[in-house]
N, C-alpha and C positions, 0 to 999 in steps of 0.2 A: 467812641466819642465823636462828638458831631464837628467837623471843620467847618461854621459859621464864613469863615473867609474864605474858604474853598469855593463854598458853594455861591456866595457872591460872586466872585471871581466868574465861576461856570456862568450863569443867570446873565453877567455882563458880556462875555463870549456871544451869546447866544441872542441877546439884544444887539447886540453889532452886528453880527451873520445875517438877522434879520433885517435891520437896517440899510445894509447894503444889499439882501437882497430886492427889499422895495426900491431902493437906487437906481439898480439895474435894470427893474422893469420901467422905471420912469423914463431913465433916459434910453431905452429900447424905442420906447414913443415915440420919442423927436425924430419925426425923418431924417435929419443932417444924420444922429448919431445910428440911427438903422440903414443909413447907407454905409458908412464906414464898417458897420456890424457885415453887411451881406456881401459885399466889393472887395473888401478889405484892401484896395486901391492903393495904401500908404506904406503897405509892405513892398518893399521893393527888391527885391532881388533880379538878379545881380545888380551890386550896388552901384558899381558905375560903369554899366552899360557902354559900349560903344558901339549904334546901333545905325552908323554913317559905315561900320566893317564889320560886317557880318562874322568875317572869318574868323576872326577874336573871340567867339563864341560858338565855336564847333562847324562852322559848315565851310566846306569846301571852297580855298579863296576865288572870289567874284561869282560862286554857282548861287548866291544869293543880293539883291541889290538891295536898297535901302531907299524907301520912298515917303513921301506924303500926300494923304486923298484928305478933300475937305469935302464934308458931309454937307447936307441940304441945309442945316440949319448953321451953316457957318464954321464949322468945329474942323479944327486939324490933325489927323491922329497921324501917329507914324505905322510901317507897312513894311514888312518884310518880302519881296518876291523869289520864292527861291525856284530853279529851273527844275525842268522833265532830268532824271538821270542820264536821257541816252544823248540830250542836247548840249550837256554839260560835259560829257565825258567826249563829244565830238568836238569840241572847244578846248577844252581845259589845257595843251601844248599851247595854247597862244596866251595863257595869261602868265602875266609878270610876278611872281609871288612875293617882291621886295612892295609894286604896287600894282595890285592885283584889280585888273578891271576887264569888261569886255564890253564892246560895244552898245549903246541903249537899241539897237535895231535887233538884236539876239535876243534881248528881254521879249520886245514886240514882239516877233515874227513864233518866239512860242505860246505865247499868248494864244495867236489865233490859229498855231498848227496842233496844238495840245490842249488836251481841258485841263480845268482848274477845279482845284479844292481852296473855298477860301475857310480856314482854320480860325476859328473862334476860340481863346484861352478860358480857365475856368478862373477863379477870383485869386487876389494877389500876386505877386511876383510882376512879371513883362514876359517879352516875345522873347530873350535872351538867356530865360532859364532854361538850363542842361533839359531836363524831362521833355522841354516844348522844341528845344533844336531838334530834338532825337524824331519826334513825331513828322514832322518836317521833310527830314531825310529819308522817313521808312515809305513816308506816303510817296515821295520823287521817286522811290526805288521801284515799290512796288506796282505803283497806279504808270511811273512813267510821264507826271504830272507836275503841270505847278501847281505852286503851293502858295496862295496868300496870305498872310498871318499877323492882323492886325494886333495893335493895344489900343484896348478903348479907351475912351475918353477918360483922363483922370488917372490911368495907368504910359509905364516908360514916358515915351518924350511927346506925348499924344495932350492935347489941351483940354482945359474945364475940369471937369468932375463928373465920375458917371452917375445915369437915374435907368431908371428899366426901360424907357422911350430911348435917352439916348442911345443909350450901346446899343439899343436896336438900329438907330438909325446909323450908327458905326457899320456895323454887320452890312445894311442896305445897301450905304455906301462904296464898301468893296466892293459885291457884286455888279453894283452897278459901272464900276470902275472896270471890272473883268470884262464884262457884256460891252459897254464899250471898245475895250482896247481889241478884243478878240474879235471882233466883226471883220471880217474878209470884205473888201469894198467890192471888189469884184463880181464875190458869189452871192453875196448878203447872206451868209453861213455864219455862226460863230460855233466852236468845238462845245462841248459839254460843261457845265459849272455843278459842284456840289456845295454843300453846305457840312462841314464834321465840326462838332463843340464837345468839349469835353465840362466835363461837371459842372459851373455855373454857365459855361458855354453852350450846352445841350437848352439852354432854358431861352438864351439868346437866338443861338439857331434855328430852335423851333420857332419859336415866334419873328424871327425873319422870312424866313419860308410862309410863313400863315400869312406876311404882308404881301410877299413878291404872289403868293398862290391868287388872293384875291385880288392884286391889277394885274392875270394874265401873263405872269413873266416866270415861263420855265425855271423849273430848276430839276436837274435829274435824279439828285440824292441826296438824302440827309441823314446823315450819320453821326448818332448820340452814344458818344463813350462815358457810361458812369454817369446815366441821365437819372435825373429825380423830377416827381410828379408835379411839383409846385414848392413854393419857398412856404408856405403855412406849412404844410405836415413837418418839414426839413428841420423851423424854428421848434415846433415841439417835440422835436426828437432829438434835439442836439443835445450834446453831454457834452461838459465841461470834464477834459483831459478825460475824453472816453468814459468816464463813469456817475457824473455827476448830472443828472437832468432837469437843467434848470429850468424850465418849463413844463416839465411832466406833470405835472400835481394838475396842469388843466384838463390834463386827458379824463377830471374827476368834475370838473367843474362845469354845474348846469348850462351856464350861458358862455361854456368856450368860445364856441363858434362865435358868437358875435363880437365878443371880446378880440379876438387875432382879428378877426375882419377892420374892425375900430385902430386897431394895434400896428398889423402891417403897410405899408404903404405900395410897396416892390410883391408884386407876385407869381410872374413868370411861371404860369399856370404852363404847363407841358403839356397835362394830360390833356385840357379842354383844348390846347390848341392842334396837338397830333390827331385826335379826333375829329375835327373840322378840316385839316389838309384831307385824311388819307380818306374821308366820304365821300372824296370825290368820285371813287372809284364805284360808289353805289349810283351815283347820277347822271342819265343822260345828254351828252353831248359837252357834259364836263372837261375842263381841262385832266390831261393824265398828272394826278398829284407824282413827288417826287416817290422812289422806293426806298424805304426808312430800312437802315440798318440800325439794329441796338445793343450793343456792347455793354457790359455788368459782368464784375469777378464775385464771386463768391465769400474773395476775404476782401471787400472792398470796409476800410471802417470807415470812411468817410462818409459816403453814400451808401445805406445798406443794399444790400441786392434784392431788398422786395420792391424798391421802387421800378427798377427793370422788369421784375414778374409781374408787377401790375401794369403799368403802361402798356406792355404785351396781351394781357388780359383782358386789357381793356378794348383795343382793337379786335379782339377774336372773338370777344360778346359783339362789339359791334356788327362784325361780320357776320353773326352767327355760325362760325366757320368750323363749328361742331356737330352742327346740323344738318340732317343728308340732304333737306331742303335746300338748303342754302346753295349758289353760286359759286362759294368760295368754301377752303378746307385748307384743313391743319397739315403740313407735313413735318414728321418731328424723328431727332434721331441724336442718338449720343455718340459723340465725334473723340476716338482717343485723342490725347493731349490735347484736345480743346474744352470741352462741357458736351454740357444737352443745348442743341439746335433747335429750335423751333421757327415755322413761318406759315402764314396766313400767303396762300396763292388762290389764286382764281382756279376754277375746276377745269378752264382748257389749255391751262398751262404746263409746260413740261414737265414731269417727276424728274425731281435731281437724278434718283437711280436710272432713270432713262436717259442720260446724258452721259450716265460713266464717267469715269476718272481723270480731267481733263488733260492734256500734258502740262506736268510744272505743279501741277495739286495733291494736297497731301490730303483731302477729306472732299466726300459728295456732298454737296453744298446748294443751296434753292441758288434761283436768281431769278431779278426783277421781281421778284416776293410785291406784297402788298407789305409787310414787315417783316424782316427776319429777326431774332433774335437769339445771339450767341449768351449765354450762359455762361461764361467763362469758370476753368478750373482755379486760374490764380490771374494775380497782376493787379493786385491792389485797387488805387483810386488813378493812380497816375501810371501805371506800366501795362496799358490795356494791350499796346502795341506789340510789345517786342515780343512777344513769343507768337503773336498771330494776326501781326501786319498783313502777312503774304496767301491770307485767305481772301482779301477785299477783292484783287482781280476777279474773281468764282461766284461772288456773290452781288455785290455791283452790275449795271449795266454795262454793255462792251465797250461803250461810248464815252466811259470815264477812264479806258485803259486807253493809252495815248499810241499812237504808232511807233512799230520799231521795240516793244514792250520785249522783255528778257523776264522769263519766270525768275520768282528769287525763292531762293531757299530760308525757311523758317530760320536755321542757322545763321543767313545773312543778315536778316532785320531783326535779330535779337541783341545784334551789337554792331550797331554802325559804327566807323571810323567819323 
């Protein structure tokens, strides 16, 4: 017998589901609520931060100071500086741990005797989440470096709200705060600067580096952990609690494309923008673009890991670096306990195997690649580091490893103190 209320019932489910899902897409529209949707800037963790003391939050008291840089356009973010390992552990008898400080001339003087990684985070939380101190600590161990590590605008204690201009101009910011402070009056030298973004951070840092690349202003490395190719493909892949694809049904629909293009506002295109840095290397008298490291696990659910095999892909069409013709060529090799390696080099470049096993390394590794790309076996979206921090020295240029460098063991940056 037929349940007339049942199936009512069912039919008014199903107009609601509907209803809110036309909801959904409406208010996806409104930029205010597509920035809250891609930033998610109003999560905040940890909830009440204390980002005037670093040490409250995992780092070694005063190996980190606590600053403010104000951007071109007015904006104040806050700014974590945290020290080189070996400058820190040359220090560290002289601080007070009841009130832990050290001189502002210790800050400076590594500044300009060590290079710097300025660290871009990926979307919600701040600078004081566990995952992002940890990142922090492995790079100062490893690289021997500081570590800048901003919150963009609209995140922690940093002002406004972010847009995809700003945070960029956040990002610009640091560095240009680094390049300042690191300038040797003397020599008119400044040490090495990279650029490393993790997940929404890789979209930020690419497109800093595309700004600094076209006014002429160095950068040595760029380093994308858990990088995706732009925010369109990301919007119509996302699941809802990993299974639900609230946007799939466009991947059916004749005039998609024009629809997201109409739809998104924010698009922190990676791929077109990694492709316009690293052509530098096709053109005469060109500045030398940075050397792209790219980092992707295999169980990443966040970011799936074809975004990393295509961004990669996409540089080695470009280079042709398949082709015997070509300049440039593929060296590729499966690394135990890491993945498969791949990197786009120039043809009169070293072969890793002609370099042998460096002291301190655990894998034959390219360097100054035109891109390398690690393939990771595990590490999620957020643990890219800890089981293979301590391959970046090997692969990086020398000039990002800081003097006085101690090899660390995998063992060590799998679990910082």
């Amino acid at each position: 017998m037929v349940n007339w209320s049942t199936i009512a019932r069912m039919n008014l489910y199903a107009l609601a589901a509907g209803g809110a899902y036309i909801a959904f897409m409406f208010v996806l529209g409104i930029p205010e609520m597509q920035r809250h949707y891609v930033f998610l800037h109003k999560i905040a963790f940890p909830l009440w931060p204390r980002y005037s003391e670093p040490h409250h939050h995992g780092i070694e008291p005063a190996q980190a100071r606590n600053l403010q840089i104000t951007t071109a356009d007015g904006v104040k973010i806050g700014v974590w500086h945290h020290l080189p390992d070996s400058v820190y552990r040359e220090m560290a008898s002289h601080v007070d741990e009841e009130d832990p400080k050290l001189p502002e001339e210790v800050y400076e003087k590594a500044l300009r005797d060590y290079p710097t990684f300025v660290y871009l985070h990926g979307n919600a939380l701040n600078r004081a989440a566990k995952f992002r101190v940890r990142t922090y600590k492995q790079l100062s161990q490893v690289q021997n470096a500081n570590v800048i590590a901003i919150d963009y605008r609209g995140f922690g204690d940093s002002e406004s709200f972010p847009t995809e201009e700003g945070v960029v101009n956040d990002a610009y910011a640091a560095v240009q705060y680094v390049r300042e402070k690191s300038l040797d009056p003397e020599t008119g030298k400044r040490p090495a600067v990279a650029l490393i973004g993790q997940s929404l951070g890789t979209g930020v840092a690419t497109q800093c580096a595309l700004r600094l690349y076209h006014e002429g202003i160095q950068v040595d490395a760029l380093v994308l952990l858990a990088a995706f190719k732009a925010i369109r493909p990301m919007v119509i892949e996302f699941r809802m609690g990993g299974i639900v694809p609230l946007l799939g049904w466009l991947e059916y629909f004749p005039y998609r494309d024009q629809i997201i293009e109409k739809l998104l506002t924010i698009r922190f295109d990676t791929q077109e923008a990694l492709s316009e840095i690293v052509d530098g290397h096709l053109k005469d008298g060109a500045m030398v673009p940075p050397a792209v490291v790219l980092m992707h696990a295999e169980n990443d659910e966040v970011i799936p890991v074809h975004h990393g095999d295509e961004l990669y892909e996409g540089v080695e069409k470009q280079f042709e670096a398949m082709d015997s013709s070509s300049a440039y060529h593929v060296w590729a090799s499966n690394v135990p306990d890491v993945g498969f390696v791949q990197a786009v080099m120039h043809r009169a470049a070293t072969l890793p195997e002609r370099r042998g096993l460096l002291p301190g390394a655990r894998a034959i590794l390219p360097r100054n690649a035109v891109m390398t790309y690690l393939r990771l076996e595990s590490g999620g979206h957020n643990h890219l580091f800890d089981k293979n921090a301590d391959l970046l020295p090997y692969i990086l240029p020398s000039t990002l490893t800081g003097k006085g460098h101690i090899p660390v063991s995998s063992s060590r940056t799998s679990m910082p103190k």
